[in-house]
N, CA, C and O atoms as a GROMACS GRO file, in nm:
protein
  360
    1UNK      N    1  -3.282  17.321   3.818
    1UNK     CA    2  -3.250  17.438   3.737
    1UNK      C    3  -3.375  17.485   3.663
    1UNK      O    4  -3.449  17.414   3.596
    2UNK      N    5  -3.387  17.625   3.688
    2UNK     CA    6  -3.491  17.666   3.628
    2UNK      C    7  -3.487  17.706   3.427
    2UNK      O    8  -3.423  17.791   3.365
    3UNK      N    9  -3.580  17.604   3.382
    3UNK     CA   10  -3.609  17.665   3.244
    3UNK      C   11  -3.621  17.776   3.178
    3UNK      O   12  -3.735  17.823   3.175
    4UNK      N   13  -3.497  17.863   3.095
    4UNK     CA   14  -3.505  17.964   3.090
    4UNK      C   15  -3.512  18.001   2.931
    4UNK      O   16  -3.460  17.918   2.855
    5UNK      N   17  -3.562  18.099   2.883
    5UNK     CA   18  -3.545  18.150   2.754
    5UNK      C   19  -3.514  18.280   2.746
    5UNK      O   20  -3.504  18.357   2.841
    6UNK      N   21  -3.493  18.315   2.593
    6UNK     CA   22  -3.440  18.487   2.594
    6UNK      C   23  -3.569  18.488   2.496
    6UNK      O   24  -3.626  18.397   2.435
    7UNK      N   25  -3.591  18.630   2.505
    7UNK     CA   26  -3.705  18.734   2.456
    7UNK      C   27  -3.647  18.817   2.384
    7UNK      O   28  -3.543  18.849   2.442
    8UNK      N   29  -3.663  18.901   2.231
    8UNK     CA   30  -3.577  18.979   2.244
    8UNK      C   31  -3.699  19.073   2.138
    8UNK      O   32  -3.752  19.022   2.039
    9UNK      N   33  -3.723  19.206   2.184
    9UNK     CA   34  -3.784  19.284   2.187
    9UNK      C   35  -3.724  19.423   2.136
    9UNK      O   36  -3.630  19.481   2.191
   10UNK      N   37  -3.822  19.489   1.977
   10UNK     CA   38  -3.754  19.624   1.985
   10UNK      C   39  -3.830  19.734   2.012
   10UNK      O   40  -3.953  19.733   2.000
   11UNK      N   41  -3.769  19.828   2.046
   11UNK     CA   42  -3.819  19.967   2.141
   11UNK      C   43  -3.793  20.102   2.096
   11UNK      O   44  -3.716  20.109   1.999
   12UNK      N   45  -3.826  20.183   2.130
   12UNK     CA   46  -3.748  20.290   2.116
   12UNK      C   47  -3.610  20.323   2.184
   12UNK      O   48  -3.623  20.326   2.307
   13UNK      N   49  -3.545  20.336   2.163
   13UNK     CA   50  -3.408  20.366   2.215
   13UNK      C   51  -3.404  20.459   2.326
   13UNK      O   52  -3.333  20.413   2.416
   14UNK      N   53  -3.462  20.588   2.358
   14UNK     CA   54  -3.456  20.698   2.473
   14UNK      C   55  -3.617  20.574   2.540
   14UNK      O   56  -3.615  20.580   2.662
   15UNK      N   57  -3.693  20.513   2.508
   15UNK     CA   58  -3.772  20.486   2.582
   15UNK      C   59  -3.728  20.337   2.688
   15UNK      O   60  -3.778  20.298   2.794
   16UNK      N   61  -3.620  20.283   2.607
   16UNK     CA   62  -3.524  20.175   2.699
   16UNK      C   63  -3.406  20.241   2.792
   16UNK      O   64  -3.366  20.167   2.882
   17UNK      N   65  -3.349  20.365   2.784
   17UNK     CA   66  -3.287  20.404   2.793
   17UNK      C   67  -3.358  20.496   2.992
   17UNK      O   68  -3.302  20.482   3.101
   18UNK      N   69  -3.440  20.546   2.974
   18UNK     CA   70  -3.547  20.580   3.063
   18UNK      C   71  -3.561  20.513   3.145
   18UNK      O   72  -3.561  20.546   3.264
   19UNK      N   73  -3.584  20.344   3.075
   19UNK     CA   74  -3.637  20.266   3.173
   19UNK      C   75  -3.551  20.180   3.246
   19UNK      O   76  -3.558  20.137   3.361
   20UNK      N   77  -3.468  20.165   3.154
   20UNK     CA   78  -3.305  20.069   3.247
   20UNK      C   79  -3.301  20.242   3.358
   20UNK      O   80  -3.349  20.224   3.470
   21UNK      N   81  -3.269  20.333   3.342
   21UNK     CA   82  -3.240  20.426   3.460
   21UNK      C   83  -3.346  20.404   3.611
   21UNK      O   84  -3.321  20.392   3.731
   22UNK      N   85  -3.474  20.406   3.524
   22UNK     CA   86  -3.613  20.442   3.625
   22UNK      C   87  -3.553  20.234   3.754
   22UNK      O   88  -3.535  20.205   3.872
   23UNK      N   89  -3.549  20.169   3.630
   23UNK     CA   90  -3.534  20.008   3.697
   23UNK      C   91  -3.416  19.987   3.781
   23UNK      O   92  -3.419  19.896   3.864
   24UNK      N   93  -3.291  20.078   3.767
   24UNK     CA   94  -3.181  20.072   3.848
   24UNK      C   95  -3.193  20.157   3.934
   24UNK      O   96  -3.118  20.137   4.029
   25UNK      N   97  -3.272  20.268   3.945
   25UNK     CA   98  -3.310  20.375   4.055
   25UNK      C   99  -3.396  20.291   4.185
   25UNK      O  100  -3.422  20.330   4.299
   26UNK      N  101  -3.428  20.157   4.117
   26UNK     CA  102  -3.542  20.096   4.219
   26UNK      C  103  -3.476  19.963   4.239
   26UNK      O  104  -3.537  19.874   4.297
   27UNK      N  105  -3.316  19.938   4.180
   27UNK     CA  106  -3.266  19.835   4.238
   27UNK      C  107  -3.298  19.691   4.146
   27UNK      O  108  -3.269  19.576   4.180
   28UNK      N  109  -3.369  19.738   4.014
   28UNK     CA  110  -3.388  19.604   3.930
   28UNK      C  111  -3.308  19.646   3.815
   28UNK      O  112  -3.257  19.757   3.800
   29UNK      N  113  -3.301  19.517   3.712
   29UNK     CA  114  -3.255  19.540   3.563
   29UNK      C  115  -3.373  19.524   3.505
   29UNK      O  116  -3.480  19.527   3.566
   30UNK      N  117  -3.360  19.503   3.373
   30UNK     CA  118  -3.497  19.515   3.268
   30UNK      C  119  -3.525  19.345   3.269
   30UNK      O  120  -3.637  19.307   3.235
   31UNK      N  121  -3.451  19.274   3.296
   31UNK     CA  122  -3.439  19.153   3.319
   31UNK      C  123  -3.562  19.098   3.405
   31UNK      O  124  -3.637  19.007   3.367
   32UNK      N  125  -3.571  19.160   3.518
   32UNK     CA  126  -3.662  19.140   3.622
   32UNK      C  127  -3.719  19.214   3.596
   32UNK      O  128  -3.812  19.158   3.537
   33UNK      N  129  -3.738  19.331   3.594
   33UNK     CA  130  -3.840  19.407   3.558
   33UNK      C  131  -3.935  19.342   3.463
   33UNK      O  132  -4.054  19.325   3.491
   34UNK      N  133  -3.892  19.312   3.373
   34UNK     CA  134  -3.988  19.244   3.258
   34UNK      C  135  -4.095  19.092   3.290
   34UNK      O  136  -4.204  19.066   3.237
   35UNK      N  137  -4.025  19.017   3.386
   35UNK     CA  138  -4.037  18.911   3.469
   35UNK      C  139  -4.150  18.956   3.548
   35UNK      O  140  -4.262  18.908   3.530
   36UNK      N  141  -4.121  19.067   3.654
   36UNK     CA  142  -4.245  19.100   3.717
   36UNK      C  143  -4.365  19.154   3.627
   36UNK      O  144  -4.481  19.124   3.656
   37UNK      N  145  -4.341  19.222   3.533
   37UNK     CA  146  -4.460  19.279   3.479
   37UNK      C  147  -4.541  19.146   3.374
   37UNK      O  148  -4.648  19.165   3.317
   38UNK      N  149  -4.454  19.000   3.363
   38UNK     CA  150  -4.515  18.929   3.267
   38UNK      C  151  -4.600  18.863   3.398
   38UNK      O  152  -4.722  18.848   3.388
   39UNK      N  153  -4.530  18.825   3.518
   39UNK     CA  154  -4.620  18.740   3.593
   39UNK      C  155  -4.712  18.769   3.659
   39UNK      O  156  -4.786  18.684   3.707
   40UNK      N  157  -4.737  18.955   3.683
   40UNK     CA  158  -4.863  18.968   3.702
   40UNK      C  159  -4.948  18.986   3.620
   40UNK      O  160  -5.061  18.992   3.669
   41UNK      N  161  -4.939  19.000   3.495
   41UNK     CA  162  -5.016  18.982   3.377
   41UNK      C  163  -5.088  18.845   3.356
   41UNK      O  164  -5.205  18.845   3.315
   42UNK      N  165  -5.017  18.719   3.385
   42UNK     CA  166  -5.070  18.566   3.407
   42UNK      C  167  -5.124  18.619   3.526
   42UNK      O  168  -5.239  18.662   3.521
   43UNK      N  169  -5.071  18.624   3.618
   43UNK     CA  170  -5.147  18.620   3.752
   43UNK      C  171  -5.296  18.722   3.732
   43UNK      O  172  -5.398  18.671   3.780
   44UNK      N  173  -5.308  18.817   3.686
   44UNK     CA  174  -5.433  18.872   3.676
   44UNK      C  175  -5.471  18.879   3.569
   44UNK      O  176  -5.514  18.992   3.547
   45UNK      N  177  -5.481  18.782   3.446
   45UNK     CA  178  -5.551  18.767   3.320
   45UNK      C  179  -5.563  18.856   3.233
   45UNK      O  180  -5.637  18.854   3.135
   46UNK      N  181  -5.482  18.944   3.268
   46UNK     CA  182  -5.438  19.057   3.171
   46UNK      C  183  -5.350  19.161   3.228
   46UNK      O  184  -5.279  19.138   3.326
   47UNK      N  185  -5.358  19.334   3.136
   47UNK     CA  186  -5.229  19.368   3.185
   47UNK      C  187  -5.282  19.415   3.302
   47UNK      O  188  -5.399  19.430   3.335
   48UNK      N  189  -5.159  19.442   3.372
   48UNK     CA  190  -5.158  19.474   3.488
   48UNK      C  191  -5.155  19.626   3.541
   48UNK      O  192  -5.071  19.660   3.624
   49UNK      N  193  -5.245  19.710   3.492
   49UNK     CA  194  -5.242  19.834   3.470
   49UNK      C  195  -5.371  19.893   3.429
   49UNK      O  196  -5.456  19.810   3.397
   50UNK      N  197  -5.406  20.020   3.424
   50UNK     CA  198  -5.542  20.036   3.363
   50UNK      C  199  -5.463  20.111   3.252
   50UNK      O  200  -5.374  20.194   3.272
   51UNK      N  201  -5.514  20.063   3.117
   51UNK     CA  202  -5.472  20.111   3.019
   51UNK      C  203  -5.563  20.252   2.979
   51UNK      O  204  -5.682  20.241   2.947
   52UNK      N  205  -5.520  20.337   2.981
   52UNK     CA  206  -5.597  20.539   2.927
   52UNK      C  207  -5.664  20.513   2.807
   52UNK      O  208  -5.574  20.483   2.729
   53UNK      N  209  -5.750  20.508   2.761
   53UNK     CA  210  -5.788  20.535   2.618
   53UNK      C  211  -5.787  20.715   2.578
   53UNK      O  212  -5.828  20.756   2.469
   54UNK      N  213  -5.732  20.809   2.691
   54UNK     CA  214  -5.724  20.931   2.661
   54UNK      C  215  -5.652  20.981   2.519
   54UNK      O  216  -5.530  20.994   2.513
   55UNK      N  217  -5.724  21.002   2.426
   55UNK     CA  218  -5.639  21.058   2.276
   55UNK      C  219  -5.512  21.140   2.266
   55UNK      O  220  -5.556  21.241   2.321
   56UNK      N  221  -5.396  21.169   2.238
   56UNK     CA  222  -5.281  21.227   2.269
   56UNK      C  223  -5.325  21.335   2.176
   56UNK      O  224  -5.412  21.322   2.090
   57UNK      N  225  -5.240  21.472   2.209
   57UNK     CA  226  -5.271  21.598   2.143
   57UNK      C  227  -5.280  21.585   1.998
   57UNK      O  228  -5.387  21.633   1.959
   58UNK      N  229  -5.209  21.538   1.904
   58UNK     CA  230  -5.266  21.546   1.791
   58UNK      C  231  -5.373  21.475   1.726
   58UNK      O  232  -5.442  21.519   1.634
   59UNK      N  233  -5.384  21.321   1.800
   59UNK     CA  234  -5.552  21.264   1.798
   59UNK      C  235  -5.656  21.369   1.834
   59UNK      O  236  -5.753  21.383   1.759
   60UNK      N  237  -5.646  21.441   1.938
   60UNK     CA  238  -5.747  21.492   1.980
   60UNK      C  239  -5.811  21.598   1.873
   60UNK      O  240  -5.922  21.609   1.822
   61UNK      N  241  -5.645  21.694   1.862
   61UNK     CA  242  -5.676  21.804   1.745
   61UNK      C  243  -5.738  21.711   1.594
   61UNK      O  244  -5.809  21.786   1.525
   62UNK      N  245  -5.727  21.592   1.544
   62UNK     CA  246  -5.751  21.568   1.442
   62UNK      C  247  -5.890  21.520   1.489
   62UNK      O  248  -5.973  21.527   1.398
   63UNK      N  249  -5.955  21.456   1.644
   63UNK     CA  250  -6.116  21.435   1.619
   63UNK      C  251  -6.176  21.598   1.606
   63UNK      O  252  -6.265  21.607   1.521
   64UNK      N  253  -6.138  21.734   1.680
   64UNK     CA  254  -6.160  21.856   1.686
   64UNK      C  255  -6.162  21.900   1.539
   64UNK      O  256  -6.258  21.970   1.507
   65UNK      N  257  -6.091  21.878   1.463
   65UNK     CA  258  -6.102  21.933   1.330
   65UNK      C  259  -6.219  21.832   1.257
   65UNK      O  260  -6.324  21.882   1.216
   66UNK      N  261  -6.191  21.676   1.245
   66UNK     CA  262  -6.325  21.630   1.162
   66UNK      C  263  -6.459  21.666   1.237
   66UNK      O  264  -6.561  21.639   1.174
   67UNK      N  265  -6.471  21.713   1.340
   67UNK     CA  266  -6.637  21.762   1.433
   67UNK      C  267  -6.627  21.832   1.365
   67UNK      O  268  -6.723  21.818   1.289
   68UNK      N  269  -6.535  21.955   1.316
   68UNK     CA  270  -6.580  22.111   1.289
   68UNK      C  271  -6.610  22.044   1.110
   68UNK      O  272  -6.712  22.078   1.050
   69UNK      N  273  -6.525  21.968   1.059
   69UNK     CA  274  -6.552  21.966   0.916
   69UNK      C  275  -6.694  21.899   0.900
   69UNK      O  276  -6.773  21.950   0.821
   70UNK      N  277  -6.722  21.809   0.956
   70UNK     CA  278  -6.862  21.774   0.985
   70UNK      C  279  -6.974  21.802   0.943
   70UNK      O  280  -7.052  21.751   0.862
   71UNK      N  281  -6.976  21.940   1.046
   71UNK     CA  282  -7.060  22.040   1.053
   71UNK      C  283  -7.058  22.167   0.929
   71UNK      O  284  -7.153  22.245   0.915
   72UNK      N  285  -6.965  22.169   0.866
   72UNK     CA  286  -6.941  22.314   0.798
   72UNK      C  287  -6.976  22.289   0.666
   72UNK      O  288  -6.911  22.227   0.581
   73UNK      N  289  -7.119  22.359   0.652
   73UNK     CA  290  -7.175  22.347   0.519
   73UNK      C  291  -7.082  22.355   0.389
   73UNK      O  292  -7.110  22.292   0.287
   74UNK      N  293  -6.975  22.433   0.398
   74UNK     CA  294  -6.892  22.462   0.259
   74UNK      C  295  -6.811  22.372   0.256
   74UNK      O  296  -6.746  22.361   0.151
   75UNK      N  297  -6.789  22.287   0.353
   75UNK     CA  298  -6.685  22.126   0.290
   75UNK      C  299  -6.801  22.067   0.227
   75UNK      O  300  -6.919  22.058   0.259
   76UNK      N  301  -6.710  22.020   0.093
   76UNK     CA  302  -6.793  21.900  -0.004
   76UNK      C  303  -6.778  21.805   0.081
   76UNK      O  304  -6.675  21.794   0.148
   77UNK      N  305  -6.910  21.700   0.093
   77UNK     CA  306  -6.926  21.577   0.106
   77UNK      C  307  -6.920  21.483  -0.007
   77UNK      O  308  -6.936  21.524  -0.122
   78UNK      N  309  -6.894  21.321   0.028
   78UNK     CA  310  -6.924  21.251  -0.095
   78UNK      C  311  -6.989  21.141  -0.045
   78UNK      O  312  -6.975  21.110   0.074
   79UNK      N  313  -7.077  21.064  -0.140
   79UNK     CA  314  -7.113  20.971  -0.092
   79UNK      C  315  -7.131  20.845  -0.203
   79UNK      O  316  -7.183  20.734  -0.199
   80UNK      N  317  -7.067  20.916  -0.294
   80UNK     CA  318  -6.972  20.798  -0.406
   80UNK      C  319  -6.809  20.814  -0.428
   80UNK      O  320  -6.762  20.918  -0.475
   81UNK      N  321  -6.731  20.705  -0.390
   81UNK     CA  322  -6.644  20.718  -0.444
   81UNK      C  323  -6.561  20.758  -0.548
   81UNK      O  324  -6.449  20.810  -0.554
   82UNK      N  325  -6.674  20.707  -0.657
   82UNK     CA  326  -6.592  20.750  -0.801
   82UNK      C  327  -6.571  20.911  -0.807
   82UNK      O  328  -6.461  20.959  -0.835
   83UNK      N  329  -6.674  20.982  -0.781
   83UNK     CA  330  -6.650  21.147  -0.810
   83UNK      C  331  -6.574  21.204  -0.667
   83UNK      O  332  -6.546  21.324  -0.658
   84UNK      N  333  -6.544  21.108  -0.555
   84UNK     CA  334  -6.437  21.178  -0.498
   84UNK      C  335  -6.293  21.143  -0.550
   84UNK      O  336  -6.214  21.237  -0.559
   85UNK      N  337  -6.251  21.015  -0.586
   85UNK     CA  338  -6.143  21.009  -0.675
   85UNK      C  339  -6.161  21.116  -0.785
   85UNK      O  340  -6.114  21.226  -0.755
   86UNK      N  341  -6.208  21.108  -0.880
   86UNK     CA  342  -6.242  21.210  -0.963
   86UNK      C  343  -6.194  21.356  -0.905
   86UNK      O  344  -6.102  21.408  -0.968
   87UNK      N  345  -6.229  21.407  -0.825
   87UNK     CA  346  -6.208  21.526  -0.790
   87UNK      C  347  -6.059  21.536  -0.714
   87UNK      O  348  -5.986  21.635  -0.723
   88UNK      N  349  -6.031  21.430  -0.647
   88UNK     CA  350  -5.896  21.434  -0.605
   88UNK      C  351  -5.786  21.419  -0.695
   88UNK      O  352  -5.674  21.420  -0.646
   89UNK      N  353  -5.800  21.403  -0.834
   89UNK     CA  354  -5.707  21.348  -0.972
   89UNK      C  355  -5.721  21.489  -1.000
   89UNK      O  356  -5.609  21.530  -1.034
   90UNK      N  357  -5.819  21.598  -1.002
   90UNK     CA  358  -5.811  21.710  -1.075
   90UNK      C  359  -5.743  21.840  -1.005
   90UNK      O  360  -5.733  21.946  -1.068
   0.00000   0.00000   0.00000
């Protein structure tokens, strides 16, 4: 008999919901599903996927806005804390 344990993992709800559909469309439960994706992870020393470091739209818009603030002579800079607290209290 094989040694077994439970895992128990929380998620988003529409994002489990997705995936029990996508896993029964292909004939698995999340059960196995989860099974295969842990043992090729051992089997290839990590995950099993190429993970995106691509920024999602509002990362991106927020590096796009600190470039432009950056650059734009009329934002105050600071380069002491105390008088940016200071100025953020007033």
């Amino acid at each position: 008999m094989t040694n077994t344990t439970n895992v128990s993992i929380r998620m988003d709800a529409d994002l489990k919901r997705q995936a029990e559909d996508l896993f029964s469309d292909l004939g698995l439960n999340m059960t196995v599903a989860m099974t295969m994706f842990l043992r090729q992870a051992v089997r290839n020393q990590g995950i099993p996927f190429e993970i995106s470091r691509t920024p999602n739209r509002e990362t991106l818009a927020a590096m796009l806005e600190a470039e432009r603030i950056a650059v734009d002579p009329n934002v105050k800079g600071y380069d002491n804390l105390d008088l940016l607290f200071k100025d953020l209290k007033s």
